[in-house]
C-alpha positions in Angstrom: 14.6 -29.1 -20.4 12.2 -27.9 -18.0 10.2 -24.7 -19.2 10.0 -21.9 -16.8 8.5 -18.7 -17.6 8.4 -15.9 -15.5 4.9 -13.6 -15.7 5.3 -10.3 -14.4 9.0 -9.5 -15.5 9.6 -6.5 -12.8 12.3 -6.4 -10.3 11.5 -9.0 -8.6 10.8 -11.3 -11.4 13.7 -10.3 -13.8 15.9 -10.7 -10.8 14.8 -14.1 -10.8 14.4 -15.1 -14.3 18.1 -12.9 -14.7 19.5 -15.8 -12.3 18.0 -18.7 -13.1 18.7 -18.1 -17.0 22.3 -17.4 -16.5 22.3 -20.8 -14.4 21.6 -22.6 -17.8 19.5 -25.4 -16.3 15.7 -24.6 -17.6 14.1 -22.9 -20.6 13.7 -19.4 -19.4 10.9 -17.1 -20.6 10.0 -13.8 -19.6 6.3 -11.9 -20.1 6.9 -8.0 -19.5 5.6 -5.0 -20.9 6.3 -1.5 -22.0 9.6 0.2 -21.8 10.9 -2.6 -20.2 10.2 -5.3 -22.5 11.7 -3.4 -25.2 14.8 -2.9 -23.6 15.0 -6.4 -23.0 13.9 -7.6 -26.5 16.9 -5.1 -28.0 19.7 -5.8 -25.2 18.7 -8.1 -23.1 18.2 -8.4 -19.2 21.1 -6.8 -16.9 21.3 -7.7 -13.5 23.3 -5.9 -10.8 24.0 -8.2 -7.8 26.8 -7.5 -5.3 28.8 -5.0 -7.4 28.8 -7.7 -10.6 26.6 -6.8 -13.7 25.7 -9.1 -16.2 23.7 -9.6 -19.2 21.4 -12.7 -20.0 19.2 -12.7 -23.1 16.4 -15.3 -22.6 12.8 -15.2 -24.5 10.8 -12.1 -23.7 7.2 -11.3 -25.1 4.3 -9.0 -24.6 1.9 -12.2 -25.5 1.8 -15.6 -23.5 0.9 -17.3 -26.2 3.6 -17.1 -28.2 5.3 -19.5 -25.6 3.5 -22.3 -25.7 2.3 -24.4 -22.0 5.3 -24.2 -19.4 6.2 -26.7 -16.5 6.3 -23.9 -13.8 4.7 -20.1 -14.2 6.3 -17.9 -11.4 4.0 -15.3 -11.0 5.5 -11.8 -9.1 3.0 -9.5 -10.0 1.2 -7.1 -6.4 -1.5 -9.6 -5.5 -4.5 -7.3 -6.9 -3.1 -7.5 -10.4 -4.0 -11.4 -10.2 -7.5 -11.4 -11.3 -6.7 -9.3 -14.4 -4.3 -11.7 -15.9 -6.0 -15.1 -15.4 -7.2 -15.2 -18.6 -3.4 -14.0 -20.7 -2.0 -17.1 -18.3 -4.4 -19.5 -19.7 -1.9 -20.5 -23.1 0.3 -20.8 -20.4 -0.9 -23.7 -18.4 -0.8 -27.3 -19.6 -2.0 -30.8 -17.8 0.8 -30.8 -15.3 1.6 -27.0 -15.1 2.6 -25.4 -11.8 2.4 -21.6 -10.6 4.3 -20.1 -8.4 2.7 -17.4 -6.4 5.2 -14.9 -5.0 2.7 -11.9 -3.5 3.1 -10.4 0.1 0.1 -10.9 2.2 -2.7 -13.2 3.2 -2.3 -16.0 -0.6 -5.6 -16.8 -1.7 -4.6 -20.2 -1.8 -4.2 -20.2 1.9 -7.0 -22.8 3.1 -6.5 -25.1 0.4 -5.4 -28.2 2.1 -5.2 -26.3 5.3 -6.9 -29.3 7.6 -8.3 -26.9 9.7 -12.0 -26.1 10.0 -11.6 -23.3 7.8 -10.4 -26.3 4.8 -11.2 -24.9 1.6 -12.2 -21.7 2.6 -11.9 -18.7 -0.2 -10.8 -15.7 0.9 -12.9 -12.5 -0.5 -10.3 -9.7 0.4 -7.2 -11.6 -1.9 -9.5 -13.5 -5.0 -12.9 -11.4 -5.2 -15.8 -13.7 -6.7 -13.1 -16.6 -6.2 -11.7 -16.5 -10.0 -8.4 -17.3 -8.8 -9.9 -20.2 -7.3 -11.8 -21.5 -10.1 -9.8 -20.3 -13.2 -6.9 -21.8 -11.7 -7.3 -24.1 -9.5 -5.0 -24.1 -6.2 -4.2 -27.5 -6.7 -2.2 -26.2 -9.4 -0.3 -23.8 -6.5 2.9 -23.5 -4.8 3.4 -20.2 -2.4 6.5 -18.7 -1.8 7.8 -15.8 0.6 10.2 -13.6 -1.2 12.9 -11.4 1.2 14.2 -10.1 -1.7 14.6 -6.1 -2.4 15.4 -5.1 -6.3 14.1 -2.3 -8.2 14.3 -1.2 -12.3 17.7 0.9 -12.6 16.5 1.5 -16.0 14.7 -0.2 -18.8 16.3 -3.9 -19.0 18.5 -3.1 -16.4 17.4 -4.7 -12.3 19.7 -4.0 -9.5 19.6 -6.5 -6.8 19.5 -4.3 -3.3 19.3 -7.2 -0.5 18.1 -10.6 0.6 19.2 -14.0 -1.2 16.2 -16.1 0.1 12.5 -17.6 -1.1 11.5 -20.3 0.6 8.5 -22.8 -1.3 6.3 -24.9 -0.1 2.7 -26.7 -1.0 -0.8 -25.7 0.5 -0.6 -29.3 2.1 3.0 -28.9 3.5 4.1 -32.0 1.5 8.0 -32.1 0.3 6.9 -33.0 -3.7 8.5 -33.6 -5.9 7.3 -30.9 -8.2 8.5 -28.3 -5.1 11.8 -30.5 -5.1 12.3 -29.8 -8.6 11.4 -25.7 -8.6 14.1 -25.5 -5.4 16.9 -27.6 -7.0 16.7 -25.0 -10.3 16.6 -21.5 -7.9 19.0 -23.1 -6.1 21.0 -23.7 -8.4 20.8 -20.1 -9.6 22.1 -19.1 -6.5 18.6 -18.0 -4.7 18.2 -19.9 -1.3 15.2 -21.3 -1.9 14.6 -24.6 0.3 11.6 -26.3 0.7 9.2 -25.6 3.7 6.6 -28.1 5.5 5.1 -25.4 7.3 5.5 -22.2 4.5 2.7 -20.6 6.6 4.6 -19.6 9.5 7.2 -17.8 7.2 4.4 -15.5 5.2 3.0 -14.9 8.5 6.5 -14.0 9.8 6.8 -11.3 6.3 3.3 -10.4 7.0 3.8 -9.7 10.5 5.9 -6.7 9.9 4.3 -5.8 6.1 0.9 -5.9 7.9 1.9 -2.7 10.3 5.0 -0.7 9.0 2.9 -0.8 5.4 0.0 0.9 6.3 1.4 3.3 8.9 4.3 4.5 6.6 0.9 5.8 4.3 -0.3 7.8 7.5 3.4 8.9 8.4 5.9 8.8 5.6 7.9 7.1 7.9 10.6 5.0 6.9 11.2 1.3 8.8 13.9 2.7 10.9 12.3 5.8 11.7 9.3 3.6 12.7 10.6 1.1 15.1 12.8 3.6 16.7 10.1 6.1 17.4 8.6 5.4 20.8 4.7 6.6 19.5 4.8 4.7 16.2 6.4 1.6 18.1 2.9 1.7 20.1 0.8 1.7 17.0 2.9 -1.3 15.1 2.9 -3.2 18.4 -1.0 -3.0 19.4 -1.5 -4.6 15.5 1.5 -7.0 15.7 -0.4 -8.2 18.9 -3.7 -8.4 17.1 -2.4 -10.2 14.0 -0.8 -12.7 16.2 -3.8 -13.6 18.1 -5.0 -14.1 14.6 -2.6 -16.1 12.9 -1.9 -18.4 16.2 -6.0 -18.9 15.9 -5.1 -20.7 13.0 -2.4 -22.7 14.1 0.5 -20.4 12.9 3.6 -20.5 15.3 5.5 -17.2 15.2 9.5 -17.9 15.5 10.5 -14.5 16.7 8.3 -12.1 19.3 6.5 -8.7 18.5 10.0 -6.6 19.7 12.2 -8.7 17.5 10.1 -8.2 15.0 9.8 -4.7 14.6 13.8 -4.9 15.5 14.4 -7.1 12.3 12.4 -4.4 9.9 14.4 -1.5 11.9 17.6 -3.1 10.5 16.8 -2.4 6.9 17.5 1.2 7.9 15.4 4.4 6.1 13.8 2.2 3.4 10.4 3.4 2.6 8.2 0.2 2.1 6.6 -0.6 -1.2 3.3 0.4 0.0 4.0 4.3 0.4 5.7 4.3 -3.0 2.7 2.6 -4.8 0.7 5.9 -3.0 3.2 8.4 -4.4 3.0 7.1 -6.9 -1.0 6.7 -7.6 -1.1 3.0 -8.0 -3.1 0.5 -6.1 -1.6 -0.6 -3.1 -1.5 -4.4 -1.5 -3.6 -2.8 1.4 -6.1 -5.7 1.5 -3.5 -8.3 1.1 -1.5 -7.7 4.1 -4.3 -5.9 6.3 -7.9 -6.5 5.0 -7.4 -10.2 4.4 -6.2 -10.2 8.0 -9.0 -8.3 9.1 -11.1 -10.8 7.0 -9.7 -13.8 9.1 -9.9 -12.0 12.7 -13.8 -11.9 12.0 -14.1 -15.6 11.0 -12.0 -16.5 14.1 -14.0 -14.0 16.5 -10.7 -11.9 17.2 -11.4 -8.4 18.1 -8.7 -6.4 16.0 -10.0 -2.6 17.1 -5.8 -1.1 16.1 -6.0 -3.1 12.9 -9.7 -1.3 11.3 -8.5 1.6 12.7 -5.3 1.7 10.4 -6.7 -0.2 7.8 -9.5 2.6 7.6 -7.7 5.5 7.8 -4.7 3.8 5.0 -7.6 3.1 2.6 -8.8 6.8 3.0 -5.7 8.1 2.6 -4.4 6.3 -0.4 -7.6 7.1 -2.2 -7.2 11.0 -1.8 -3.5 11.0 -2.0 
């Protein structure tokens, strides 16, 4: 049976690992800490998804080396946490082991197999000193874009607030058979999780929007809807949405949707307050330099003035550090 553990049991990841271990069809592990791991370890995982709860109890440990090397790690830890755990994944990864990288933002995989003139190209903002690089290897790496929205009820419990899909796809935009075989079992789970040649487009499309309601919801405590309907604040997210376009399409990323749409599509979530300015309330770090400096990072190797992006990017990192 294939062996699957999930590092970085949170909402996102115990939603998955919750689904995928009721599905039955891969040995499910989970690596958590604290007061949620202990709720797990004494009752299990409880998932709340579409008014059904339900209770799954597969492995869960503080240690990765109790678990032995695993055909797939699916890793859905904030994208600066990375570094810190490359050395509690290594009992993890065996000859033929595949990670799953689930993160918002710029991956740090992202010019690995690119074919551009950027090929192989580490990126300083997302894998400082390049340890992701070199301790894992992103030959070993499959991205992902997760549209998901869950959140810790309570200790061992996840509720499941919207989005069903998480698209996968390799650096090289091959259909593998390794990427065949992770889609089949999150499929199966009932997470629509198809295969992409060209998963760049998609994390640009995510980043798109988590590159400029992010940051500004730090300066405003705006929430999306109040953000896109708000005529000034509209301004602000468009001048960057411009910016990061000229960016991405620099490096042959086609956007699917235009800058109005866009900001349309995040107004539909309603009064959600992003991730970012929860992670400030709350005085942890914040994926700033995923979804904004890394962007930042590529405008300057492409030559692409982005004066509205520094300009947030400054003032965001300013006032997460005071707030």
């Amino acid at each position: 049976m294939t062996r699957v553990c999930i590092f970085g049991a949170g909402a996102i990841g115990g939603y998955v690992g919750a689904r995928l271990a009721k599905a039955g069809e891969a040995d499910i592990s989970l690596v958590a800490r604290g007061a949620h791991l202990d709720a797990m370890k004494a009752k299990g995982l409880t998932l709340t998804q579409a008014g059904e709860t339900w209770t799954v109890n597969p492995r869960v440990t503080a240690d990765p080396a109790e678990l032995g090397p695993q055909d797939f790690i699916l890793l859905t830890l904030k994208s600066h946490a990375l570094p810190g755990i490359v050395d509690a994944l290594q009992p993890l990864i065996g000859p033929q082991t595949t990670l799953l990288f689930g993160q918002n933002g710029v991956p740090w995989w992202y010019f690995y197999k690119h074919g551009g003139r950027f090929d192989g190209r580490q990126l300083e903002s997302v894998d400082p000193g390049g340890v992701l690089w070199k301790k894992i290897g992103p030959e070993r790496a499959l991205g992902c874009v997760i549209w998901q929205a869950a959140e810790i009820e309570s200790p061992g419990h996840i509720v499941h607030g919207y989005g069903e899909r998480m698209p996968l796809g390799e650096p090289s935009g091959e259909i593998s058979e390794r990427a065949r075989t992770l889609s089949r079992l999150l499929i199966n789970a009932g997470i629509k999780s198809p295969v992409r040649l060209g998963l760049r487009n998609e994390i640009w499309l995510k980043l798109w929007g988590n590159l400029s309601f992010n940051p500004v919801s730090v300066l405003t405590r705006g929430t999306l809807e109040a953000l896109a309907r708000d005529q000034g604040t509209r301004n602000v997210l468009r001048a960057m949405m411009v910016e990061a376009q000229a960016v991405g399409e620099a490096l042959g990323v086609t956007f699917s949707v235009g800058v109005e749409e866009r900001m349309d599509m995040a107004a539909k979530v309603g009064a959600h307050r992003t991730s970012m300015l929860q992670d400030v309330e709350a005085g942890r770090p914040t994926e700033l330099d995923a979804l904004l400096g890394a962007v930042i990072e590529l405008a300057q190797m492409t030559g692409i003035a982005t004066p509205a992006l520094k300009l947030v990017y400054d003032l965001t990192r300013f006032s997460a550090r005071v707030a």
